[in-house]
C-alpha positions, 0 to 999 in steps of 0.5 A: 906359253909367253907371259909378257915381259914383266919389264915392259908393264907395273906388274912386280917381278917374282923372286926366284922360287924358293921352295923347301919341302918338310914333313911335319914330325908330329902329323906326318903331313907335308908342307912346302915352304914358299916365301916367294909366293907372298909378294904376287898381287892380290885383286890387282886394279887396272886392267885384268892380266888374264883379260885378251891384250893383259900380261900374261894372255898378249894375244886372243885366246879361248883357252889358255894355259901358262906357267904361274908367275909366283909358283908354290914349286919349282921347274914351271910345275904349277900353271894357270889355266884360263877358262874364257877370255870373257873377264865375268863369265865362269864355269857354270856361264860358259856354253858346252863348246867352251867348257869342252874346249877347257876340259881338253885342255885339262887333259892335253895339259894332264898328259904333257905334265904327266910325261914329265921325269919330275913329276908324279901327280897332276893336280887341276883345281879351281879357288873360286871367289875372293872368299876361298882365295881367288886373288884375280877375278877372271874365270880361271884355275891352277894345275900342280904338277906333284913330285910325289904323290900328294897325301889325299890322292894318295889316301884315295888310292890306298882305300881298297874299298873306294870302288863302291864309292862310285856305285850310283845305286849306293847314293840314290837318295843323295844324287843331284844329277844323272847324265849319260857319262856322268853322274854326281851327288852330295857324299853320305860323309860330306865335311862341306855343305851342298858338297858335290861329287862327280864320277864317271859312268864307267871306269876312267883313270884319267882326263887324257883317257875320256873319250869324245862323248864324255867330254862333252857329257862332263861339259854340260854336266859342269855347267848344270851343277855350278849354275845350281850351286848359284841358284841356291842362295841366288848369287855366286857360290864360293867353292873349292873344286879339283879333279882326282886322277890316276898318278903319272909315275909309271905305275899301272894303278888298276884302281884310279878312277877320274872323279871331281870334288866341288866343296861349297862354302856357304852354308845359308845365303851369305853365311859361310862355313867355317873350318875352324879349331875344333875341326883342324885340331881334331881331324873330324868335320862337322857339316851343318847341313844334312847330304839329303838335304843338301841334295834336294835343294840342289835338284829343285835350285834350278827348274 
């Protein structure tokens, strides 16, 4: 997709990417080294980049996807992903037609990064708020398309017990939300308060693999949870979501299941909840909000 010619416009230029990954000796836990990354714009004035007629979307749009001008990795492996030319609407204001249009283009996006050599992982995920990140207000999320896969979906695949994982039988006390294709409820072992997780009715390895009506059934189901979120303490909610898919290494991977993370941050009405020393240094969280407890309020937020 074009991005505009950043000579024409004040936007600054990205340096070229400079992108070094290491492995930490101690943890074990890659990082990737980006200082290119620390010159892109943070809450920019004037007029909005992703808005129709800005930078990086020159013409009408209803959903978009384009190479991230400052990427984390190399070779157009990192995208942004336009939820609505709508510069105030978000995932949980857009209509079902919309929020399907978005969920076909994680998919064809999944599918053409995934077909690549250089990748073994894609990654969709949105930052949503200034609060957990956000640096561009209009409703939008990022795609990584992973060289190798990444330690937490890998963890997940590993684990032989995660099919019972999504045996909805096994949370009922904890669902917030049943529907025809989908179903989501807050975890037993939730690190996140109101965390939510989303699971197929049946066992889907992939967005690219969903069929039609369950397309539309996740749609509608996205829509209902972030607007619940919202209604908790009546104003946006802060969160981290990204979607957990089946690798795109070649491998068969007989137990990858598609599923979605949302991890809220606030804990009270304006009070968020930190993930602090004590946790980052000991492995373990602490969530201060009971999962059955989190649940109910969830269910009862909207009417």
């Amino acid at each position: 997709m074009a991005q505009g010619d950043p000579s024409t416009d004040e936007s600054p230029t990205p340096a070229p990417v400079q992108n070094r990954s290491r492995l930490d000796p101690l943890s074990g836990i890659p990082a990737r080294i980006v200082p290119s990354r620390q010159s892109r714009p943070n809450l920019p004035e004037g007029i909005c980049p992703f808005c129709p007629g800005g930078l990086e979307a020159p013409e009408p749009y209803e959903v978009l996807a384009f190479p991230n001008r400052w990427p984390p990795m190399p070779e157009d492996r990192a995208e942004i992903i336009l939820y609505s030319p709508v510069h105030d609407a978000d995932l949980g204001q857009l209509d079902p037609p919309q929020a399907r249009r978005l969920i076909d283009l994680w998919a064809e996006r999944s599918a053409a990064l995934g077909a690549r050599t250089d990748v073994d992982y894609v990654l969709i995920f949105e930052n949503r708020g200034p609060e957990v990140g956000a640096t561009i207000g209009h409703p939008h999320g990022q795609i990584y398309a992973f060289d190798a896969i990444p330690p937490a979906a890998s963890t997940e695949l590993d684990n032989p017990d995660a099919a019972t994982t999504f045996d909805v039988a096994l949370h009922r006390e904890r669902i917030v939300l049943e529907r025809s294709h989908w179903s989501a409820w807050v975890p037993a072992a939730a690190g996140w308060p109101y965390e939510l997780l989303i699971a197929p009715s049946r066992e889907i390895a992939d967005l690219p693999s969903s069929s039609p009506d369950e397309r539309d059934d996740l749609a509608v189901a996205l829509i209902d949870l972030v607007a619940r979120l919202d209604a908790l303490f009546s104003a946006p909610m802060p969160y981290m979501f990204w979607i957990h898919q089946r690798p795109f290494d070649g491998g068969t991977w007989p137990g990858a299941r598609l599923h979605i993370h949302i991890a809220p941050l606030l804990r009270a009405a304006g009070t968020p909840r930190f993930m602090a020393a004590g946790e980052l240094g000991s492995g373990v969280l602490f969530n201060p909000i009971d999962p059955v407890t989190a649940a109910a309020a969830l269910r009862s937020a909207l009417p």
